[in-house]
Biopython code that builds the backbone (N, CA, C, O; Angstrom):
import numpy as np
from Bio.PDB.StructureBuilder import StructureBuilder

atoms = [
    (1, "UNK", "N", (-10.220, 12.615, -28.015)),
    (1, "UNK", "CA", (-9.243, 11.850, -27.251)),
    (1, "UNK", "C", (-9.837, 10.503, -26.875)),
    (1, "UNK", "O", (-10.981, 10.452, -26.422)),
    (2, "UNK", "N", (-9.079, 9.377, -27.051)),
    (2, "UNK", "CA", (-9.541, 8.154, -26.847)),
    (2, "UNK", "C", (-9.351, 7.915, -25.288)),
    (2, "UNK", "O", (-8.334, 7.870, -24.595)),
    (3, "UNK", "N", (-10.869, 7.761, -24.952)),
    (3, "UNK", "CA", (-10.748, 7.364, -23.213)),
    (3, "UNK", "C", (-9.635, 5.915, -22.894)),
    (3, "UNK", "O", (-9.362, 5.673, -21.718)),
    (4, "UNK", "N", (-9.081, 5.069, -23.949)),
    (4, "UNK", "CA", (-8.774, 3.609, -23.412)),
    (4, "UNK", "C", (-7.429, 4.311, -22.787)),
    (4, "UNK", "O", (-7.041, 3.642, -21.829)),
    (5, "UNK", "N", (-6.667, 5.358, -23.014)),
    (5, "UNK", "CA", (-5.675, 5.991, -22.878)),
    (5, "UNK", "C", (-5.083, 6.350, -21.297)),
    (5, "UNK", "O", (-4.012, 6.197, -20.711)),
    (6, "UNK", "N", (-6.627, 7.000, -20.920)),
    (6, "UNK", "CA", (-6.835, 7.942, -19.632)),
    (6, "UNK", "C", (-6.768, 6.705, -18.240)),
    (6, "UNK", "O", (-7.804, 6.133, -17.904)),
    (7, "UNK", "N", (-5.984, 6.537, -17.826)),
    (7, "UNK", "CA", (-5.775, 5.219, -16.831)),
    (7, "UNK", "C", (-6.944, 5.660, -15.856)),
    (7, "UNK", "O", (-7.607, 4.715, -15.429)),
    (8, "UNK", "N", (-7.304, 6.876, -15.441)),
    (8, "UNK", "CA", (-8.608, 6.801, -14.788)),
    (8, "UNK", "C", (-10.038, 5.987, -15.421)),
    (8, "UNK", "O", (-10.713, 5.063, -14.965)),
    (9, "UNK", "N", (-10.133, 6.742, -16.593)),
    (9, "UNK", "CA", (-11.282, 6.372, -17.573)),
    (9, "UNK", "C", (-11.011, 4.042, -17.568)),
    (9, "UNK", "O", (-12.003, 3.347, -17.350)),
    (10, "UNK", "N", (-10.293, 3.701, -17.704)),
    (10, "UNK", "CA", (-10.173, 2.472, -17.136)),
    (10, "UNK", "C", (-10.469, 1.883, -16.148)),
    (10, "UNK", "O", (-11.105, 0.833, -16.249)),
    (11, "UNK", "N", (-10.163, 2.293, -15.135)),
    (11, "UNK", "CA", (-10.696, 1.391, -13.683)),
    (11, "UNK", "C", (-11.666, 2.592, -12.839)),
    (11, "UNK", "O", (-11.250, 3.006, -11.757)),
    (12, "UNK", "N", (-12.456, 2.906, -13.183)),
    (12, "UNK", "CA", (-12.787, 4.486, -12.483)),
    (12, "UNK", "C", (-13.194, 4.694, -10.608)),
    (12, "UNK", "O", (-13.061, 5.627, -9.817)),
    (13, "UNK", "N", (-13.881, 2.889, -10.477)),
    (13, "UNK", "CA", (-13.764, 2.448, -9.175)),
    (13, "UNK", "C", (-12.680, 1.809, -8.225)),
    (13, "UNK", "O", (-12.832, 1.051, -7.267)),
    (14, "UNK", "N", (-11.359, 2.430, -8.869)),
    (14, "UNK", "CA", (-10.338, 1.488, -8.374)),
    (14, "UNK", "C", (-9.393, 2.290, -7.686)),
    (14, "UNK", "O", (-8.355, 2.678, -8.222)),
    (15, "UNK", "N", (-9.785, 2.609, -6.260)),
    (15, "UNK", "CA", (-8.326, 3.730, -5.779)),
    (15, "UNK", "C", (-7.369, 3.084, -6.145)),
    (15, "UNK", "O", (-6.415, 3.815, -6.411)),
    (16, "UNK", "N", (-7.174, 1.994, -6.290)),
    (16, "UNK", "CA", (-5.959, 1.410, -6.188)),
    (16, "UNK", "C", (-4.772, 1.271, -7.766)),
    (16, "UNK", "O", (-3.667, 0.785, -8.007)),
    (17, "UNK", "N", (-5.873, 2.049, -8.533)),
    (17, "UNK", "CA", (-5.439, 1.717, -9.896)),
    (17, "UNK", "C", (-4.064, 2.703, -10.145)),
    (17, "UNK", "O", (-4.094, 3.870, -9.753)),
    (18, "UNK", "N", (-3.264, 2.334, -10.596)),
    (18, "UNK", "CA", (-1.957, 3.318, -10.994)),
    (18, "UNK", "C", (-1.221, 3.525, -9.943)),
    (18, "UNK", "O", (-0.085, 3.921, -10.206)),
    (19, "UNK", "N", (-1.580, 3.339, -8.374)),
    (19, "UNK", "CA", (-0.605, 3.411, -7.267)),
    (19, "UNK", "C", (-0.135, 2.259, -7.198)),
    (19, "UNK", "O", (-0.670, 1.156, -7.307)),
    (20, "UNK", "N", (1.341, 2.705, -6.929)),
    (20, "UNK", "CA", (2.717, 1.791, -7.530)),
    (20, "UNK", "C", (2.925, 1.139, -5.620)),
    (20, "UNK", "O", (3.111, 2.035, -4.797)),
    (21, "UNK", "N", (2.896, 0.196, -5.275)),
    (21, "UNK", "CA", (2.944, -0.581, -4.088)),
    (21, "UNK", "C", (4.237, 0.182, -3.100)),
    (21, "UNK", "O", (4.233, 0.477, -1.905)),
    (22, "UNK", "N", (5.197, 0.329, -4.052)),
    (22, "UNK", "CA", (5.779, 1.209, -2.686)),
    (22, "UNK", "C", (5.699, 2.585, -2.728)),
    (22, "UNK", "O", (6.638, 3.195, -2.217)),
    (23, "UNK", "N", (4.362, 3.518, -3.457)),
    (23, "UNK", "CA", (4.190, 4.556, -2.695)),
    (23, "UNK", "C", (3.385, 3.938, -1.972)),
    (23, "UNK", "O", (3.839, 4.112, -0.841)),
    (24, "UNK", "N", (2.540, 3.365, -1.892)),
    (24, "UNK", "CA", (1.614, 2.530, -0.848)),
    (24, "UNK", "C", (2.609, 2.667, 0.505)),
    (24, "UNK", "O", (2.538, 3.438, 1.462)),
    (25, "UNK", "N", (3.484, 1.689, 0.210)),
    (25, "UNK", "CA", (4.119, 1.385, 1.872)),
    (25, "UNK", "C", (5.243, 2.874, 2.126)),
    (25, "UNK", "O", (5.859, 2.606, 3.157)),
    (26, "UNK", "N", (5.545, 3.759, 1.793)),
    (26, "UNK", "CA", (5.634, 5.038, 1.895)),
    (26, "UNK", "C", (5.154, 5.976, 2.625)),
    (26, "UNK", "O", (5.646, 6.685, 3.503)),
    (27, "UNK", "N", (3.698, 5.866, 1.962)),
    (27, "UNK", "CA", (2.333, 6.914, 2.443)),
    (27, "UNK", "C", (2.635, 6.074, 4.055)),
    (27, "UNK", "O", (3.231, 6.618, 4.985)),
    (28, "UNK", "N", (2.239, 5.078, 4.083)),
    (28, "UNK", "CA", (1.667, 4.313, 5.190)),
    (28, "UNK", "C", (3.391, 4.637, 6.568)),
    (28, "UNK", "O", (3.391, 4.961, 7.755)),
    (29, "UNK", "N", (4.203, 4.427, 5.892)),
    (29, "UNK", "CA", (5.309, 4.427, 6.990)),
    (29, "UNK", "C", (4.908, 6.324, 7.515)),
    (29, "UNK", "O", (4.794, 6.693, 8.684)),
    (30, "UNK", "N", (4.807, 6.970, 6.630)),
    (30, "UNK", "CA", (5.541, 8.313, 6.631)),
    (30, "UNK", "C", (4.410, 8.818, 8.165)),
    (30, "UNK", "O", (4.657, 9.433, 9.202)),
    (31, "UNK", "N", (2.855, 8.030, 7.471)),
    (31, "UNK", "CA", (1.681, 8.705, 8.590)),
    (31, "UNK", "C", (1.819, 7.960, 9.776)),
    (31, "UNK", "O", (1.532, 8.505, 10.842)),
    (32, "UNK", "N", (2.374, 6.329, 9.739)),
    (32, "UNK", "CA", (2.011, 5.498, 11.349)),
    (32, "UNK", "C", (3.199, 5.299, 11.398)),
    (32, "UNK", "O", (3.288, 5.294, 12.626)),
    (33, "UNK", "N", (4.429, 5.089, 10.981)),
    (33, "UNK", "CA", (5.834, 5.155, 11.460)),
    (33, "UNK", "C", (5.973, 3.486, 11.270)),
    (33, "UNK", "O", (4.936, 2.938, 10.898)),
    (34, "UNK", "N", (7.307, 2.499, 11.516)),
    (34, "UNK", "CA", (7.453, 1.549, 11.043)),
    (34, "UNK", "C", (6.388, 0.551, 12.256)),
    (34, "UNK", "O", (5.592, -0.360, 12.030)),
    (35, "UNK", "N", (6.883, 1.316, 13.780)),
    (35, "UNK", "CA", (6.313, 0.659, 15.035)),
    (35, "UNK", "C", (4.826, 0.335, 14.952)),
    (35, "UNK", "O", (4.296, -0.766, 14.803)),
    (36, "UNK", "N", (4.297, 1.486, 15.075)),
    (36, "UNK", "CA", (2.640, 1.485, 14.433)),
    (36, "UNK", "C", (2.032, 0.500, 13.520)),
    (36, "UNK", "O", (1.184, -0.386, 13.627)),
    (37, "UNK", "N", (2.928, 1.075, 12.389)),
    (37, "UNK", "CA", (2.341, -0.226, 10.825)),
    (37, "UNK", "C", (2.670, -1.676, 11.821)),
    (37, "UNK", "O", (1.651, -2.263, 12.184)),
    (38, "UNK", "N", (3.678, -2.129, 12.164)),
    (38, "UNK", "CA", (3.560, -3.954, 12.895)),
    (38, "UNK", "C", (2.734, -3.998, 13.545)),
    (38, "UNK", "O", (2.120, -5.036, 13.298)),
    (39, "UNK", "N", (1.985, -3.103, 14.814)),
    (39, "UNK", "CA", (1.219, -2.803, 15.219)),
    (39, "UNK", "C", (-0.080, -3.206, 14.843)),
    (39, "UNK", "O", (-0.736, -4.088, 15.397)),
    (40, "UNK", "N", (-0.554, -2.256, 13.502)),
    (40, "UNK", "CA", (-1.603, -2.727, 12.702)),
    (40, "UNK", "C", (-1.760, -4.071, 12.053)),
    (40, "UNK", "O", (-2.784, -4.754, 12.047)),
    (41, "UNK", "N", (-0.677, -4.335, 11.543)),
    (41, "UNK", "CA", (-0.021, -5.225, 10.543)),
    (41, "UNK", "C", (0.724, -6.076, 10.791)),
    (41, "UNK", "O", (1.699, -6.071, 10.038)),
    (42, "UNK", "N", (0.723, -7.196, 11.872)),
    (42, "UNK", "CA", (1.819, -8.150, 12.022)),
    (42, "UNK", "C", (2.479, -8.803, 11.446)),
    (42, "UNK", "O", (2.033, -9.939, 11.289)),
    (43, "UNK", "N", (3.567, -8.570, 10.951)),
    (43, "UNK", "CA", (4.612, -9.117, 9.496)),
    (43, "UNK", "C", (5.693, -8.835, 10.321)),
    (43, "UNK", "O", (5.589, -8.004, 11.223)),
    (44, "UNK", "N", (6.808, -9.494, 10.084)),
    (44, "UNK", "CA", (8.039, -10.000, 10.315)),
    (44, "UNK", "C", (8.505, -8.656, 9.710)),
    (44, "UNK", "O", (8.717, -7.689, 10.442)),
    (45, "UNK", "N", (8.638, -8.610, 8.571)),
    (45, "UNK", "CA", (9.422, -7.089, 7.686)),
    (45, "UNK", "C", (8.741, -5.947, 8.155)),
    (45, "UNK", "O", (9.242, -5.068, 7.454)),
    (46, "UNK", "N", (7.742, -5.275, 9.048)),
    (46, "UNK", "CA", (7.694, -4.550, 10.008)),
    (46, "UNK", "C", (8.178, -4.088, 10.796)),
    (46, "UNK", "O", (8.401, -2.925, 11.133)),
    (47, "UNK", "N", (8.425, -5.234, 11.237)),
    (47, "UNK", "CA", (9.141, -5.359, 12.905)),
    (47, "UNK", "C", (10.366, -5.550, 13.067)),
    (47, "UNK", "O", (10.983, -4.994, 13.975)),
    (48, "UNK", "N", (11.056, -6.571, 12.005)),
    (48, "UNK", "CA", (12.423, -6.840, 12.522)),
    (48, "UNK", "C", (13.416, -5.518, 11.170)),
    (48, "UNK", "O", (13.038, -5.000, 10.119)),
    (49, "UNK", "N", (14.065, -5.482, 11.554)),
    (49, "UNK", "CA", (14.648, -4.472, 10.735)),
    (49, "UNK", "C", (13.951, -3.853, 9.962)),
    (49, "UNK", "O", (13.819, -4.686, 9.065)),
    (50, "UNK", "N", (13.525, -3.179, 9.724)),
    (50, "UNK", "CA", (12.174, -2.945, 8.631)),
    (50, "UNK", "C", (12.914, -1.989, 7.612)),
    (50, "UNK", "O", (13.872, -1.391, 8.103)),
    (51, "UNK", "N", (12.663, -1.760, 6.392)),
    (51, "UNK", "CA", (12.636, -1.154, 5.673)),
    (51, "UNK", "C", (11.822, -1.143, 3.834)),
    (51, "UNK", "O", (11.287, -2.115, 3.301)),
    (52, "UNK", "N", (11.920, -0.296, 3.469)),
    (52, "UNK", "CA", (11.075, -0.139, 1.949)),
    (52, "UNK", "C", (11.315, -1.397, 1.352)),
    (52, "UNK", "O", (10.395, -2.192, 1.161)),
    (53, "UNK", "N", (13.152, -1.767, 0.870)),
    (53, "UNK", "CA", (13.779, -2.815, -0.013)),
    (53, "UNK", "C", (12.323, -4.026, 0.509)),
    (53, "UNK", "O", (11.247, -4.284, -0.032)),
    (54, "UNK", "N", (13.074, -4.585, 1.966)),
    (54, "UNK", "CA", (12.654, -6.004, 2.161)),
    (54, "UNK", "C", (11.253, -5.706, 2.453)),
    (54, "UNK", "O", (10.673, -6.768, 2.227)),
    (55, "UNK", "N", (10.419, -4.866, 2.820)),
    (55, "UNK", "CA", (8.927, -5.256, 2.957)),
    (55, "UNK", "C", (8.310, -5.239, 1.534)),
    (55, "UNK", "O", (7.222, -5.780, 1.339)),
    (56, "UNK", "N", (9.034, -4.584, 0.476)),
    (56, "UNK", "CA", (8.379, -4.708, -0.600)),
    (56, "UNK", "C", (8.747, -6.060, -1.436)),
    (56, "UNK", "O", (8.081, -6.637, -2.295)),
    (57, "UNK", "N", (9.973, -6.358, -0.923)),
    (57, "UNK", "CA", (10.209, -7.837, -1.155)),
    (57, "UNK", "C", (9.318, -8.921, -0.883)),
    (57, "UNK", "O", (8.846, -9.598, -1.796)),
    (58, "UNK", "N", (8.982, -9.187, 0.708)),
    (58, "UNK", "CA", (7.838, -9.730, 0.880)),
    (58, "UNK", "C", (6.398, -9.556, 0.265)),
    (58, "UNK", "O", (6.061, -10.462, -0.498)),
    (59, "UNK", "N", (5.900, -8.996, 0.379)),
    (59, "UNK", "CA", (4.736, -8.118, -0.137)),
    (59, "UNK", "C", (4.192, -8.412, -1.458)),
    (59, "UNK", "O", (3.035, -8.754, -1.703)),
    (60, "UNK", "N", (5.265, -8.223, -2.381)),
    (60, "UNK", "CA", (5.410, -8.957, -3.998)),
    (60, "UNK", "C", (5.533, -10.403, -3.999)),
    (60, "UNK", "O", (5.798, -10.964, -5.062)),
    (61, "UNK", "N", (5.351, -11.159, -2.796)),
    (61, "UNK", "CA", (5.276, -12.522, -3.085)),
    (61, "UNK", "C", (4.017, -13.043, -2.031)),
    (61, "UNK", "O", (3.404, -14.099, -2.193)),
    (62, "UNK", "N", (3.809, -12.214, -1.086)),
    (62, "UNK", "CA", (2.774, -12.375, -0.175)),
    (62, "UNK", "C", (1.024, -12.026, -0.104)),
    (62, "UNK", "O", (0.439, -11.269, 0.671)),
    (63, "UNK", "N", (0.604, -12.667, -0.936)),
    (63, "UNK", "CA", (-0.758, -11.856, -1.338)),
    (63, "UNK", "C", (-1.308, -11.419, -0.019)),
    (63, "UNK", "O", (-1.456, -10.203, 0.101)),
    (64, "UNK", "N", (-1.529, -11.922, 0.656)),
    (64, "UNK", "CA", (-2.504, -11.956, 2.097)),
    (64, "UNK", "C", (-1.667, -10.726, 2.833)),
    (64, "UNK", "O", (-2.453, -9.902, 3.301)),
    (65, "UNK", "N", (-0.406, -10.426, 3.032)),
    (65, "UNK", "CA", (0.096, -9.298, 3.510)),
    (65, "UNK", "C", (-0.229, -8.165, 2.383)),
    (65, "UNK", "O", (-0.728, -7.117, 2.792)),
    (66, "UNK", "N", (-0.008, -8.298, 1.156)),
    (66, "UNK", "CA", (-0.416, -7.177, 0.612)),
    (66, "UNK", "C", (-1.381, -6.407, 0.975)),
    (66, "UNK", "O", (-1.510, -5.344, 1.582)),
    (67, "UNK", "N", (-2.458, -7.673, 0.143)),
    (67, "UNK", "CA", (-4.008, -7.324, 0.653)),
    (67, "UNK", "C", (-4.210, -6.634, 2.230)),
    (67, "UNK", "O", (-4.904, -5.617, 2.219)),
    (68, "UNK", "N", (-3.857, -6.926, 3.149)),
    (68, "UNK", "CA", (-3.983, -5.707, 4.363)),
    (68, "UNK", "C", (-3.147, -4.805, 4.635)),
    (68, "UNK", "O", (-3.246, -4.140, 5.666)),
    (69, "UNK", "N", (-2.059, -4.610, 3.640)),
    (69, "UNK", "CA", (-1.578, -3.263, 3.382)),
    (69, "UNK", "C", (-2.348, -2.372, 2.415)),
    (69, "UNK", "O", (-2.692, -1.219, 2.676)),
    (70, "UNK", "N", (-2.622, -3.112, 1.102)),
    (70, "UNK", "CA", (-3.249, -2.510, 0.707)),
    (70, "UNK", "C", (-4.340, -2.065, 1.540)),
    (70, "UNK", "O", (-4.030, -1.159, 2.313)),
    (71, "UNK", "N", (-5.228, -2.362, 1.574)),
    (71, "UNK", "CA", (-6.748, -2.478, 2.855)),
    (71, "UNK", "C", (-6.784, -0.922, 3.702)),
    (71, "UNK", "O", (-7.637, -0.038, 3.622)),
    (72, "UNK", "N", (-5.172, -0.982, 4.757)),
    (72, "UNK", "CA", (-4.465, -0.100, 5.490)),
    (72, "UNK", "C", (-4.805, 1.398, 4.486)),
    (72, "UNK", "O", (-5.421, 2.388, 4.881)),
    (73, "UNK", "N", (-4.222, 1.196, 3.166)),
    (73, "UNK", "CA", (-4.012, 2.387, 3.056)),
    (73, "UNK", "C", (-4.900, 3.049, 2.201)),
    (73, "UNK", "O", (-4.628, 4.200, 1.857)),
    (74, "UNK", "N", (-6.539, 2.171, 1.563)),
    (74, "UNK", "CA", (-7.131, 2.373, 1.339)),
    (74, "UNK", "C", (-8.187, 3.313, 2.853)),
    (74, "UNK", "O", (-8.772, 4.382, 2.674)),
    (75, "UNK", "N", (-8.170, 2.756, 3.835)),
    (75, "UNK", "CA", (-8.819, 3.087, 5.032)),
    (75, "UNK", "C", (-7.913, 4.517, 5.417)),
    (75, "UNK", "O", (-8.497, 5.440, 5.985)),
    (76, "UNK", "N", (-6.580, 4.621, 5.098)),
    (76, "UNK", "CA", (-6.244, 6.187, 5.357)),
    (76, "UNK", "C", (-6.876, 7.186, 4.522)),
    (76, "UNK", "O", (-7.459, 8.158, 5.002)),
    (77, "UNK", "N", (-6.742, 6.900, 2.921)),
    (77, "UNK", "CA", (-7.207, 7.324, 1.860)),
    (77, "UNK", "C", (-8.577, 8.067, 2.219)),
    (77, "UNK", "O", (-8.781, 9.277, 2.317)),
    (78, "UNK", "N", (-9.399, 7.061, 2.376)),
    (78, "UNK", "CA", (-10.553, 7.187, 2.798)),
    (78, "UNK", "C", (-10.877, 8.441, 3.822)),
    (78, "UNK", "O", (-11.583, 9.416, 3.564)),
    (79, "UNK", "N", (-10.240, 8.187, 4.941)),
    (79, "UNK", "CA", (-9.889, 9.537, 5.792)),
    (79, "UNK", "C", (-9.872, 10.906, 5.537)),
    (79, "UNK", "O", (-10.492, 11.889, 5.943)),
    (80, "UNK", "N", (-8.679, 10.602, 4.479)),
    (80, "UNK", "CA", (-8.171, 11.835, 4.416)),
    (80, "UNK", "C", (-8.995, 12.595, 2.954)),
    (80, "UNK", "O", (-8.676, 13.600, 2.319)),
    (81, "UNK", "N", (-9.962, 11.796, 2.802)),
    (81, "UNK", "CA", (-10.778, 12.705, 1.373)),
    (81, "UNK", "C", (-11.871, 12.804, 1.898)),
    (81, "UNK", "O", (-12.793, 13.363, 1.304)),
]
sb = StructureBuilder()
sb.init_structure("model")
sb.init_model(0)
sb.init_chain("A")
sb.init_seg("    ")
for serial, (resi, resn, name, xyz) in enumerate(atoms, 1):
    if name == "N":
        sb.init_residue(resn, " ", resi, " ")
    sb.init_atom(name, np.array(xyz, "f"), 0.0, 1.0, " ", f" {name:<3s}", serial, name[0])
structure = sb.get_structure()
């Protein structure tokens, strides 16, 4: 079997490899709730109406919010293994 295949065998140091950004903001709502995540995370799509659609809207254009979502849910990850 050709390892180039195995999406692990590709990035093998990369939690982040193959997780799709909104299970990211998913995981993260489901464990700290929307209040919490603004909390952690001060963003506008947190706080004001919040939901999956528009924070992933932002997010896909916002590197610097990503990056400490991502960050967020690398540090749960971490936790919980």
């Amino acid at each position: 079997m050709d390892d180039k295949n195995n999406p692990n065998q590709q990035q093998p140091n990369n939690p982040l490899h193959g997780v799709k950004l909104i299970n990211i903001l998913e995981v993260l709502v489901a464990h700290y709730g929307w209040e919490q995540l603004a909390m952690k995370i001060n963003i506008n799509c947190f706080k004001k109406d919040p939901s999956i659609k528009s924070s992933l809207k932002f997010l896909r254009k916002t590197q610097w919010a990503r990056d400490k979502v991502e960050q967020l849910y690398l540090e749960l990850h971490k936790k919980n293994n």
